[in-house]
C-alpha positions as protocol buffer text, in pm:
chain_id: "A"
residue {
  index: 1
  type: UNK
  ca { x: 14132 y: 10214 z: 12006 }
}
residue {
  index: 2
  type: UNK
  ca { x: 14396 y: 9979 z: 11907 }
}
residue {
  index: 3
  type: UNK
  ca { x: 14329 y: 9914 z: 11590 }
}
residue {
  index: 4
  type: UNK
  ca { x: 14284 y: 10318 z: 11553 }
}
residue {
  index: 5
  type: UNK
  ca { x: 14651 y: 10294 z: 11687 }
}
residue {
  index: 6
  type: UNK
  ca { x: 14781 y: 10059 z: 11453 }
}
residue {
  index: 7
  type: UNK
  ca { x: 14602 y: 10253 z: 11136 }
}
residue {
  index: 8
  type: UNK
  ca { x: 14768 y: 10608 z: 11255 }
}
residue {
  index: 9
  type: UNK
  ca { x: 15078 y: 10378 z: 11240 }
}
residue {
  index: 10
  type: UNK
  ca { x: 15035 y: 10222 z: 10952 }
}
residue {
  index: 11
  type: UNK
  ca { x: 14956 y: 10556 z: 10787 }
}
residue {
  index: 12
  type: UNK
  ca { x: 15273 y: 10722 z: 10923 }
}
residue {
  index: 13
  type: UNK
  ca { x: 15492 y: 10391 z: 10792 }
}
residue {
  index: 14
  type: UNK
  ca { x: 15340 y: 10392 z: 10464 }
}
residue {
  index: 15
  type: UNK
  ca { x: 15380 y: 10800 z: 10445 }
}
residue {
  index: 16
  type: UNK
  ca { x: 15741 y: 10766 z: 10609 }
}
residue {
  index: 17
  type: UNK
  ca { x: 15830 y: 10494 z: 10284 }
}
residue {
  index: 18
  type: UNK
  ca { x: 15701 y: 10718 z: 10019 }
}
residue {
  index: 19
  type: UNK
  ca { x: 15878 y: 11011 z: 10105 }
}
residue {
  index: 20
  type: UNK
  ca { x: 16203 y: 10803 z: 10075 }
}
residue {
  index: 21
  type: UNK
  ca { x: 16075 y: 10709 z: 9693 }
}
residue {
  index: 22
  type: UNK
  ca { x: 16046 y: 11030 z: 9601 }
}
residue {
  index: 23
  type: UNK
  ca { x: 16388 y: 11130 z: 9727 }
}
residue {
  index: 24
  type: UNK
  ca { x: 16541 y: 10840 z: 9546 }
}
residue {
  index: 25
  type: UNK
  ca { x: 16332 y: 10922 z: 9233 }
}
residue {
  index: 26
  type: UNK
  ca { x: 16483 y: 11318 z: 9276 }
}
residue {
  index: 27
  type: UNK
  ca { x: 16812 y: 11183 z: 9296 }
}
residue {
  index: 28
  type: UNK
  ca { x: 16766 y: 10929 z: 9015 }
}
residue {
  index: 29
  type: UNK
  ca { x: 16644 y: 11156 z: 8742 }
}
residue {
  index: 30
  type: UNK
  ca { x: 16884 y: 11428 z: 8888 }
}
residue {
  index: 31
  type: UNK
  ca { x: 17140 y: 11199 z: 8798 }
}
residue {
  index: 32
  type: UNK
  ca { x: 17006 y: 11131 z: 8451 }
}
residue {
  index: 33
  type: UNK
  ca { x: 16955 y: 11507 z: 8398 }
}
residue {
  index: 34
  type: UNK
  ca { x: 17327 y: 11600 z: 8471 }
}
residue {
  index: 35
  type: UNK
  ca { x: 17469 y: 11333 z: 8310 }
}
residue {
  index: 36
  type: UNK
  ca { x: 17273 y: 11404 z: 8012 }
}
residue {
  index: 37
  type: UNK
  ca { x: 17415 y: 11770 z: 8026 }
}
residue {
  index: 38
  type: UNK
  ca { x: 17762 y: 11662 z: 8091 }
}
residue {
  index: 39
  type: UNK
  ca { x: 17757 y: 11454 z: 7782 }
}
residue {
  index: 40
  type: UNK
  ca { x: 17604 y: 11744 z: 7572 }
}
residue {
  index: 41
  type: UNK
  ca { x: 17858 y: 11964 z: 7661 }
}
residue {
  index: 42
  type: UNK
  ca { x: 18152 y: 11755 z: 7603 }
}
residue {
  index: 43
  type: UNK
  ca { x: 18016 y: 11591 z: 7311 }
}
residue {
  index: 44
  type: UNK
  ca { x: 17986 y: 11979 z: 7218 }
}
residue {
  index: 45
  type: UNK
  ca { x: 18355 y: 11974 z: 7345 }
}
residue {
  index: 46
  type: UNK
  ca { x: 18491 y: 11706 z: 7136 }
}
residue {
  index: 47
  type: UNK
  ca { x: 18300 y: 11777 z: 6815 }
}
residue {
  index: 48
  type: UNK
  ca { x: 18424 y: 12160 z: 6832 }
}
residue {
  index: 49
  type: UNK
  ca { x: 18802 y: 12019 z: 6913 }
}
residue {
  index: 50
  type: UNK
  ca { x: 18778 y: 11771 z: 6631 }
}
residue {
  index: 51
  type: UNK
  ca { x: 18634 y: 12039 z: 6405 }
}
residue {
  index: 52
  type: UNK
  ca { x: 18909 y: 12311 z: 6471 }
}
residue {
  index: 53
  type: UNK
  ca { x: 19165 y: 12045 z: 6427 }
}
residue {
  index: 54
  type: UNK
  ca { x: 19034 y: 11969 z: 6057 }
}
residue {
  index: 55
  type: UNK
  ca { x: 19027 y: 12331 z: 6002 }
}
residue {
  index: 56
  type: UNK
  ca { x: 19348 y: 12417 z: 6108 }
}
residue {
  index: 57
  type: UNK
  ca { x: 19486 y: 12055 z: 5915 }
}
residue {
  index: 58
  type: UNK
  ca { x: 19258 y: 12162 z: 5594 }
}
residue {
  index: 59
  type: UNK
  ca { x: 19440 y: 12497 z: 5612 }
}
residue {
  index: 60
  type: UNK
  ca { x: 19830 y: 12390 z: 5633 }
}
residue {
  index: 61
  type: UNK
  ca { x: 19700 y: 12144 z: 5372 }
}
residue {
  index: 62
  type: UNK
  ca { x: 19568 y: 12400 z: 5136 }
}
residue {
  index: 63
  type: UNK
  ca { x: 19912 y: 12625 z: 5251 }
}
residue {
  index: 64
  type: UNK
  ca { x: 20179 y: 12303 z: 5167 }
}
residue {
  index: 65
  type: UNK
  ca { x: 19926 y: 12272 z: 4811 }
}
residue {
  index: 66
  type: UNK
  ca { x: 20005 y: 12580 z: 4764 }
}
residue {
  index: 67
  type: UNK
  ca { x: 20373 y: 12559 z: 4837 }
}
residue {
  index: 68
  type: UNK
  ca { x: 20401 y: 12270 z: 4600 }
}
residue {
  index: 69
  type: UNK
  ca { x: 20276 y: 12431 z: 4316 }
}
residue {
  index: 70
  type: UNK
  ca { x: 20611 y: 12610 z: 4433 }
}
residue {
  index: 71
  type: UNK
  ca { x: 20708 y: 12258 z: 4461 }
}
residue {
  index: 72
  type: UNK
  ca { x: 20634 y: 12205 z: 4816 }
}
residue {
  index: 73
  type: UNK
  ca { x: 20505 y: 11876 z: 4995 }
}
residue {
  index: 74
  type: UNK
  ca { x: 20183 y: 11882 z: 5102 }
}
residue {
  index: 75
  type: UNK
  ca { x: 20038 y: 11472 z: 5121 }
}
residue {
  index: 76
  type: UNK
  ca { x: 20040 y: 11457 z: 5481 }
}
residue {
  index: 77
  type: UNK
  ca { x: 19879 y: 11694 z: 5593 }
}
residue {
  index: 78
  type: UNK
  ca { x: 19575 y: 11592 z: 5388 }
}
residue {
  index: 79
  type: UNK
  ca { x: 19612 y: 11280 z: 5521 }
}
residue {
  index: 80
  type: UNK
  ca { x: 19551 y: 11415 z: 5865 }
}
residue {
  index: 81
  type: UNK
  ca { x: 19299 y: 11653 z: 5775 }
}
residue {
  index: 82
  type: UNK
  ca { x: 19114 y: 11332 z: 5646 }
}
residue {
  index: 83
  type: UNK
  ca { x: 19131 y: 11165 z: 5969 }
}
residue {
  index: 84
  type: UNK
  ca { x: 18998 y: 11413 z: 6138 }
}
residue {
  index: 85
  type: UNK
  ca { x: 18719 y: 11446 z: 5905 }
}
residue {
  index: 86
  type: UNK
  ca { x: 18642 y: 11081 z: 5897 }
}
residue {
  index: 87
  type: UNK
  ca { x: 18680 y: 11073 z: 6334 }
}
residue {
  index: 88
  type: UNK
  ca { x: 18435 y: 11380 z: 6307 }
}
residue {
  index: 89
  type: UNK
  ca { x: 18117 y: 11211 z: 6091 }
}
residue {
  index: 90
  type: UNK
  ca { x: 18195 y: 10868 z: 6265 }
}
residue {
  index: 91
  type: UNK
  ca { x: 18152 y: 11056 z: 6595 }
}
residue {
  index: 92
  type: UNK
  ca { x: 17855 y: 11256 z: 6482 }
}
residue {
  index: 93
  type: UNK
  ca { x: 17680 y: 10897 z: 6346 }
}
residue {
  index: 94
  type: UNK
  ca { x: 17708 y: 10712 z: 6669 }
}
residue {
  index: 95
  type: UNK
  ca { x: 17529 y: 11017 z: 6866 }
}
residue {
  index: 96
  type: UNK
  ca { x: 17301 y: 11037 z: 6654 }
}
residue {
  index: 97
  type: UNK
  ca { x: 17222 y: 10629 z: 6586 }
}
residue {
  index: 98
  type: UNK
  ca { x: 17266 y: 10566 z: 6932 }
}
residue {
  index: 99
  type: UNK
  ca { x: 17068 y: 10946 z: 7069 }
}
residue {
  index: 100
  type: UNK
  ca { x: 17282 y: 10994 z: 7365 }
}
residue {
  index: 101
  type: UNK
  ca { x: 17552 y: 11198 z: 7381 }
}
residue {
  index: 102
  type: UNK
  ca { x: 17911 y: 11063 z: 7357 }
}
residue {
  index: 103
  type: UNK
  ca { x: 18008 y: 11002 z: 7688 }
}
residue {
  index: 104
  type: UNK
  ca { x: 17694 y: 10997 z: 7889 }
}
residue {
  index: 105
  type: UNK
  ca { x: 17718 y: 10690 z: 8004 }
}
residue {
  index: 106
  type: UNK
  ca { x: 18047 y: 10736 z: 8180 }
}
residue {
  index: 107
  type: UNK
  ca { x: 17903 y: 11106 z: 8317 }
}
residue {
  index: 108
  type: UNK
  ca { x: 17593 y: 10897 z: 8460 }
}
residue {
  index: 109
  type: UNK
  ca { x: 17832 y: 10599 z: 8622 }
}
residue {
  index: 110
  type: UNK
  ca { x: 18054 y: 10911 z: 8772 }
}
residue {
  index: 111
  type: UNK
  ca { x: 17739 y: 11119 z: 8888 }
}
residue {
  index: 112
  type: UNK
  ca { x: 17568 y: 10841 z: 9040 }
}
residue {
  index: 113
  type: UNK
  ca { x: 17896 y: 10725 z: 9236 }
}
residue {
  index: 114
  type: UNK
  ca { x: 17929 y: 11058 z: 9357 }
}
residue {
  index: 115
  type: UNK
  ca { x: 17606 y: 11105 z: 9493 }
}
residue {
  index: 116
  type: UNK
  ca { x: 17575 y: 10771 z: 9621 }
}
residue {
  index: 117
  type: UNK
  ca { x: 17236 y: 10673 z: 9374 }
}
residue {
  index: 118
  type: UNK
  ca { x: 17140 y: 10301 z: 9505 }
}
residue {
  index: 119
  type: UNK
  ca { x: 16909 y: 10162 z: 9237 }
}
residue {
  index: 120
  type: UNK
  ca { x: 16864 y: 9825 z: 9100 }
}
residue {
  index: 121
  type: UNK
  ca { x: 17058 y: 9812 z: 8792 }
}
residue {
  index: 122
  type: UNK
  ca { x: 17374 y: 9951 z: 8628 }
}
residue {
  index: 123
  type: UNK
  ca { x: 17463 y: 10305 z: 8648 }
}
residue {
  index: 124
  type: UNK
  ca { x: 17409 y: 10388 z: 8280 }
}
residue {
  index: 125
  type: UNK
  ca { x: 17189 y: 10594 z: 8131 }
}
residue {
  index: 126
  type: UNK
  ca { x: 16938 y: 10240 z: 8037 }
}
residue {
  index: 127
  type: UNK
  ca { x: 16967 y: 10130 z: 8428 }
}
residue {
  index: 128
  type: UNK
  ca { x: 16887 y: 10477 z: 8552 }
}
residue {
  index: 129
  type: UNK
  ca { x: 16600 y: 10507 z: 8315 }
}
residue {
  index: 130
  type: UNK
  ca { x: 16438 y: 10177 z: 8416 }
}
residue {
  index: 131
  type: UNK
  ca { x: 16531 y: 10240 z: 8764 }
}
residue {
  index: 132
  type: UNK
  ca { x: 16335 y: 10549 z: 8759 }
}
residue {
  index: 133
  type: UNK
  ca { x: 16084 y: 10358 z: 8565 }
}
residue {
  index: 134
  type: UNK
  ca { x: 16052 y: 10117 z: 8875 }
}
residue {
  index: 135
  type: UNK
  ca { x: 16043 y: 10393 z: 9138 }
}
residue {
  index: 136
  type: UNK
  ca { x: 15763 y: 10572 z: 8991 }
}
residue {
  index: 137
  type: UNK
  ca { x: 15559 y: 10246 z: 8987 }
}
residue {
  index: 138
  type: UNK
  ca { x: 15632 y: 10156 z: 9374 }
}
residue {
  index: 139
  type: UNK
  ca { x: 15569 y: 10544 z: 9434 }
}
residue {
  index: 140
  type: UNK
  ca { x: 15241 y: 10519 z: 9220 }
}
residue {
  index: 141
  type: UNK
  ca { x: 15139 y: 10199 z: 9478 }
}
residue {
  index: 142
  type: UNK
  ca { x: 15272 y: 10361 z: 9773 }
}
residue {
  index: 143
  type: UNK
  ca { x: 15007 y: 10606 z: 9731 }
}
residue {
  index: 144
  type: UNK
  ca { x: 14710 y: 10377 z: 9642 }
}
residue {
  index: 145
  type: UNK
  ca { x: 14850 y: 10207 z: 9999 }
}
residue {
  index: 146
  type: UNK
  ca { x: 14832 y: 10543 z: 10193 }
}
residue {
  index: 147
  type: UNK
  ca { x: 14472 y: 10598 z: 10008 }
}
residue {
  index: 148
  type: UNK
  ca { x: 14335 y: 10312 z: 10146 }
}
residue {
  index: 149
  type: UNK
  ca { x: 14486 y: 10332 z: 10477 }
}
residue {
  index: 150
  type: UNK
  ca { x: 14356 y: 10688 z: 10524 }
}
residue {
  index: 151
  type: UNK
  ca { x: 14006 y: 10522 z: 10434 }
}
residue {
  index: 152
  type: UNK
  ca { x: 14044 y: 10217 z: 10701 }
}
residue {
  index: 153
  type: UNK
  ca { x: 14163 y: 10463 z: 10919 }
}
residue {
  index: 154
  type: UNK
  ca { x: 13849 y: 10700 z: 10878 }
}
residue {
  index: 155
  type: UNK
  ca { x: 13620 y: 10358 z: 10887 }
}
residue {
  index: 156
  type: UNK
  ca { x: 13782 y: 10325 z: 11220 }
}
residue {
  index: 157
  type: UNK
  ca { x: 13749 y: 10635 z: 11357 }
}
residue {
  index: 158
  type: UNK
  ca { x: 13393 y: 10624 z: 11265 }
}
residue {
  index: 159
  type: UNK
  ca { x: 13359 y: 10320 z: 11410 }
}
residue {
  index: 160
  type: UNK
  ca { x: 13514 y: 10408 z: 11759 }
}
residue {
  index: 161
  type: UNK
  ca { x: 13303 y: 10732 z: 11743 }
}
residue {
  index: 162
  type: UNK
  ca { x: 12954 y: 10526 z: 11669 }
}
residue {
  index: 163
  type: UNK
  ca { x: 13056 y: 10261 z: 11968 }
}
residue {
  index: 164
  type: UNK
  ca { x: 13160 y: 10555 z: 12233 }
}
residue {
  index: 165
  type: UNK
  ca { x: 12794 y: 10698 z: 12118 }
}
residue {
  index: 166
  type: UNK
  ca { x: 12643 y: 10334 z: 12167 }
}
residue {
  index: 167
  type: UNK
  ca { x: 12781 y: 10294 z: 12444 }
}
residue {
  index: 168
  type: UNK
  ca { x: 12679 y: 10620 z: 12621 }
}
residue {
  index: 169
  type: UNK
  ca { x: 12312 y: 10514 z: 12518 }
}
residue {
  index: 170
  type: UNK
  ca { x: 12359 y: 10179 z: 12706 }
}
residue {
  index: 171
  type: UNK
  ca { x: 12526 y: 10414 z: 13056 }
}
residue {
  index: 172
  type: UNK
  ca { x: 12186 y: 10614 z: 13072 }
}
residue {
  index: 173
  type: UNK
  ca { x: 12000 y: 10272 z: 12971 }
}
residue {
  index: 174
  type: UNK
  ca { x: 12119 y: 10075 z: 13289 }
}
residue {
  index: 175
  type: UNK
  ca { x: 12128 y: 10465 z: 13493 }
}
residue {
  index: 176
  type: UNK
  ca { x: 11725 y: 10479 z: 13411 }
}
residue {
  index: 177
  type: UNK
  ca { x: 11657 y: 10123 z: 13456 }
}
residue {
  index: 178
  type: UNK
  ca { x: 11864 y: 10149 z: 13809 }
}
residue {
  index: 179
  type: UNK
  ca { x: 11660 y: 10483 z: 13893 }
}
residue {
  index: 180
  type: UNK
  ca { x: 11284 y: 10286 z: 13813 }
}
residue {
  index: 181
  type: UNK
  ca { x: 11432 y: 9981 z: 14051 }
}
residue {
  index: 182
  type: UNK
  ca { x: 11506 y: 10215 z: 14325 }
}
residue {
  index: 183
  type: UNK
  ca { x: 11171 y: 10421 z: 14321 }
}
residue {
  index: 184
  type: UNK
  ca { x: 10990 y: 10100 z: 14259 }
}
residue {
  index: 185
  type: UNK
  ca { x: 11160 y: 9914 z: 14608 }
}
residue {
  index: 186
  type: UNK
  ca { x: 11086 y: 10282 z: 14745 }
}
């Protein structure tokens, strides 16, 4: 019976352990998920900012061109509306070169600080990833654990089952022997 006592135990540790993986996997890729959002929508953000700037530069540009064939100044403001241009594709090629959004990493440092993500690892978007890369693994072996726990525990309960059986045989052995001694002295 003990050792059916430790496997129930055992059983209940092992289950107790994988539960609390899978809540720090949710809140991992949670994490990952909403920062990946957050970044989307203020790249999104930035890129629309950056591109009503040009416009609005591009126009006054193409409004002082105009003035100056009035004779009007109007070098600046192309200047400007070339900076934003340029900030726009150099903003554009670094999403896109490095696939995240702009920003994601600082969403996925601020998420998991607010929600209190322990991991092994930084709280970017890479240490999240492998973090959730680890979790799944010690999840995936947490449940080949409980597998063959659940089979120790039914070899055990088999086994108590076969010797409570056994050892009924052996009562009514000794009972019958006991009864043939007694009408034998009778």
């Amino acid at each position: 019976m003990a050792s059916l006592k430790s496997g129930i135990d055992k059983l209940s540790g092992d289950s107790k352990t994988l539960v609390e993986d899978y809540v720090k996997l949710f809140s991992i890729k949670q994490s990952e998920k909403l920062a990946l959002l957050l970044g989307i929508l203020f790249s999104f953000f930035m890129l629309s900012l950056l591109l009503l700037i040009v416009i609005l530069f591009s126009s006054f540009a193409l409004a002082a061109w105009l003035n100056s064939i009035l004779s009007g100044a109007y070098t600046g403001f192309l200047i400007m509306g070339g900076l934003y241009v340029l900030l726009t594709i150099l903003l554009l090629l670094r999403i896109i070169l490095s696939k995240t959004p702009f920003m994601a990493n600082f969403f996925s440092r601020l998420i998991a600080g607010i929600l209190r993500v322990k991991h092994d690892g930084t709280n970017d978007l890479k240490g999240l990833r492998h973090s959730s890369d680890k979790l799944q693994q010690k999840i995936d072996s947490g449940q080949e654990l409980i597998k063959t726990d659940l089979q120790l525990l039914r070899y055990s309960i088999f086994e108590n089952i076969l010797k409570e059986i056994l050892g009924l045989f052996k009562g009514r052995k000794k009972e019958s022997r006991s009864s043939e001694a007694e009408s034998a002295d009778a």
